[in-house]
N, C-alpha and C positions, 0 to 999 in steps of 0.2 A: 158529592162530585161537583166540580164546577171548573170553568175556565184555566187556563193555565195563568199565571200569574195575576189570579183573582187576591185582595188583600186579607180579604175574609170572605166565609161560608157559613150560614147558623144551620146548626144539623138540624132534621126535620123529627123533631121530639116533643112529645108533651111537656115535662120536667124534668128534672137531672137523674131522679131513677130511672126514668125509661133513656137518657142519655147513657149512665155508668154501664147500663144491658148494653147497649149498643155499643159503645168506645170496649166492653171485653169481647164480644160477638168476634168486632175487628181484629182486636189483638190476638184471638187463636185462628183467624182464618190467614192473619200476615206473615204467623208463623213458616206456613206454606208459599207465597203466594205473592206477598210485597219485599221489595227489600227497605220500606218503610211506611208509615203510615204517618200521617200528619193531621192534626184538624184546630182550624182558624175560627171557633165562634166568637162572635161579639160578645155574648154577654158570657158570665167567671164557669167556670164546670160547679160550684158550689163545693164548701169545707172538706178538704179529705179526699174528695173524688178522683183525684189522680193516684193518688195513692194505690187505693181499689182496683182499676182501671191497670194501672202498667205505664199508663203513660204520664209523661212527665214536664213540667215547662221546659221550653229551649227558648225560645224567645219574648219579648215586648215591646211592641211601640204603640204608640200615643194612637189613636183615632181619631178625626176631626170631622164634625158633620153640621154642617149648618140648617136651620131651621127656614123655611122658606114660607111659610103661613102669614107672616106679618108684610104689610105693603112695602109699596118699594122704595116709599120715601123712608121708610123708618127702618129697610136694611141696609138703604146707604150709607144712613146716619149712626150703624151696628161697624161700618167700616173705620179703621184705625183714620184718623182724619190728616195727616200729614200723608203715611205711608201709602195710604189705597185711594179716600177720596179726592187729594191732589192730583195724585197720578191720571189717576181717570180723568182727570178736568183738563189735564197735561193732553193726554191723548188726545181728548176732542177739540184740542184747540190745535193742536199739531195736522186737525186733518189724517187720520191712521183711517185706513181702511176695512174695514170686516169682510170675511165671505166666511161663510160655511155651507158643507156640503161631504161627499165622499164622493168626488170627480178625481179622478188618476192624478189634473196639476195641483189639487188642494193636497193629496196625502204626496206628490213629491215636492213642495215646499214644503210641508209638517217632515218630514224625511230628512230636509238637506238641515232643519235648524236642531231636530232629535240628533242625528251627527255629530251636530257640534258641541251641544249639552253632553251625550255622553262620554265623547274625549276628554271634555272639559270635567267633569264629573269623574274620570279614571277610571271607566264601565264599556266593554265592547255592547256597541247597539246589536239591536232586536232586527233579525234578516225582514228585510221588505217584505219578501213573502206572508210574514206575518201576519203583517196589517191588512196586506188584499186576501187576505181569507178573512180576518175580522170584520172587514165592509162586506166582504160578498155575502158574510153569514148573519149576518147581524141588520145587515137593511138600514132599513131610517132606524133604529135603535141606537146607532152610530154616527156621529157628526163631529168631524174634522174643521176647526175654527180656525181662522190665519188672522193675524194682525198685521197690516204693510203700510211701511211709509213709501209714498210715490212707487209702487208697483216693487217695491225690495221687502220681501217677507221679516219683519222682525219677532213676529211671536206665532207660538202656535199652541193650540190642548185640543186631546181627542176625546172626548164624552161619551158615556153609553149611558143610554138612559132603560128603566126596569119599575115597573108600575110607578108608584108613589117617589122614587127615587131618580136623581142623573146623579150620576158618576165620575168624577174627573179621574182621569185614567192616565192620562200621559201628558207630559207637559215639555217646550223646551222652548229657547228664545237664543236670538243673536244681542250677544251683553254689551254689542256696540252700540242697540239702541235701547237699552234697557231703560235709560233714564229719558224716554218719550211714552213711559206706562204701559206699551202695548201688552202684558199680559194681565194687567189688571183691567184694563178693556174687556177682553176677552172674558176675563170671569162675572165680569158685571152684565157683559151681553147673555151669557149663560145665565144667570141668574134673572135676567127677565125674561127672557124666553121663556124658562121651566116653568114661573109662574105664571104666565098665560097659557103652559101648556098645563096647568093644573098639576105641578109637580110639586113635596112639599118637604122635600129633602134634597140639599146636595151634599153629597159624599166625595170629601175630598182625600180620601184615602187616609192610607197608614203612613206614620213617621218613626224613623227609627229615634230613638232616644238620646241618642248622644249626635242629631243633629236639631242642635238649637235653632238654627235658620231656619229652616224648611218649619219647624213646628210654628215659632214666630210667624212665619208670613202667614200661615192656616189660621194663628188667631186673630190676626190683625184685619184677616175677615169678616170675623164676628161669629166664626164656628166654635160649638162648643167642641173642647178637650176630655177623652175619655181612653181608655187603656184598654190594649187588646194584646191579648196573651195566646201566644200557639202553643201546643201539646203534642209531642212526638212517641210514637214508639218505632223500634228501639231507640233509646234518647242519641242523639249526636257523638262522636266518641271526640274530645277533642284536640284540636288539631296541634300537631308539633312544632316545637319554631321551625322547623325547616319549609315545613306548610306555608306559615304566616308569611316567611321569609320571602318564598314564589309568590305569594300572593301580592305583595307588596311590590316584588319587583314587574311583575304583570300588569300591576295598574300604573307602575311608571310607561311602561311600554306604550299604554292603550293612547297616551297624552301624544305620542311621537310618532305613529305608526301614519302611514298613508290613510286617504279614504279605502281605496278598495284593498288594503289588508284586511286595516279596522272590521271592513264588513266580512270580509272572510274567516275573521277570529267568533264574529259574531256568530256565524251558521253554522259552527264548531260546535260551541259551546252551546248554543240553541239547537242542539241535535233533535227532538222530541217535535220540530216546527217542521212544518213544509209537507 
């Protein structure tokens, strides 16, 4: 069990025999009970096991996690040197602000610039609601970053942090100021904080595979690249062009709709929130 739009989950097993008992256990209780079952571990089920099991790959994207144990001059220098370590130098010289926190005006600036990302992205955003149950539940586990030039929000990432681990969870920026760094700021503040706070991993989530940008900017980090496969039962049935077709025209929609549609497509679709 874990969070709702967690990237991955590693089931709590000794080895993959005692995983394949478990993943069937699921599969005849789903018969009853789920109208599907899903499970995201990090590391492979091992040779065959799905087979056994019932369940089946439906998906793949890349995982990127950076190592945080080495100082902080030698993860700077782990940074792509045009793309991240100029940026950054961009930003401190531009004067960009930082604050972080979970105060109501920190998650409605991270809010107003998430909007614009996910329009811009062809994705109805995640209802408000969301996120003030994530702060209220979550405490200082949670911390809401802004990046701002002269009090105008340009960047924002929300972190959850979990023993040895932070989390970058959500991410979104105004692309008017993109080329003043402020979200590379932001990761590089993250990244010194975690290790003063003795953290020695950041997780910067999953990438889907056929977006080459998003995995590019994770390496240009200096995170290592690694493959994370989900396993469904019953598998996916797939979908008809007529599917694809709404699909497609849905995400035109999402680029042109008002703010408060947009949000009202979102609490739709996000039924399972609130």
């Amino acid at each position: 069990m874990s969070l709702p739009f967690s990237d991955h989950c590693e089931p709590l097993v000794s080895g993959p025999e005692e995983f394949e008992h478990f993943l069937c256990s699921l599969e005849d209780s789903g018969r009853k009970q789920f109208k599907y079952i899903e499970v995201r571990p990090q590391s492979p089920l091992g040779p065959g096991l799905e087979t056994h099991s019932g369940f089946v790959k439906t998906k793949t994207f890349y995982l990127h996690r950076l190592d945080l144990r080495p100082g902080p001059d030698e993860l700077f220098r782990g940074f792509h040197k045009n793309c991240v370590q100029r940026k950054i130098r961009r930003a401190e010289r531009e004067g960009l602000t930082y604050e972080e926190g979970r105060s109501e005006s920190l998650l409605a600036k991270f809010y107003r610039l998430l909007l614009m990302t996910r329009r811009r992205h062809q994705l109805p955003v995640q209802p408000l609601e969301w996120f003030r149950t994530l702060v209220n539940c979550l405490d200082d586990r949670l911390k809401i970053r802004v990046a701002s030039k002269e009090g105008q929000p340009v960047a924002s990432i929300l972190t959850l942090s979990f023993k040895n681990s932070m989390v970058y969870k959500y991410g979104c920026s105004d692309t008017r100021f993109n080329n003043l760094g402020g979200v590379f700021l932001l990761f590089w503040k993250t990244i010194q904080e975690s290790r003063e706070l003795g953290v020695q991993q950041l997780d910067l989530g999953r990438t889907d595979t056929d977006n080459p940008g998003l995995a590019t900017f994770k390496d240009r980090l200096g995170a290592t690249r690694s493959t994370l496969v989900y396993y469904r039962y019953p598998p996916f049935a797939s979908k008809s062009s007529a599917e694809r077709w709404k699909t497609e025209i849905a995400k035109r929609l999402f680029t042109r709709l008002p703010d408060g549609v947009l949000k009202g497509v979102g609490k739709l679709l996000y039924k399972h929130i609130g």
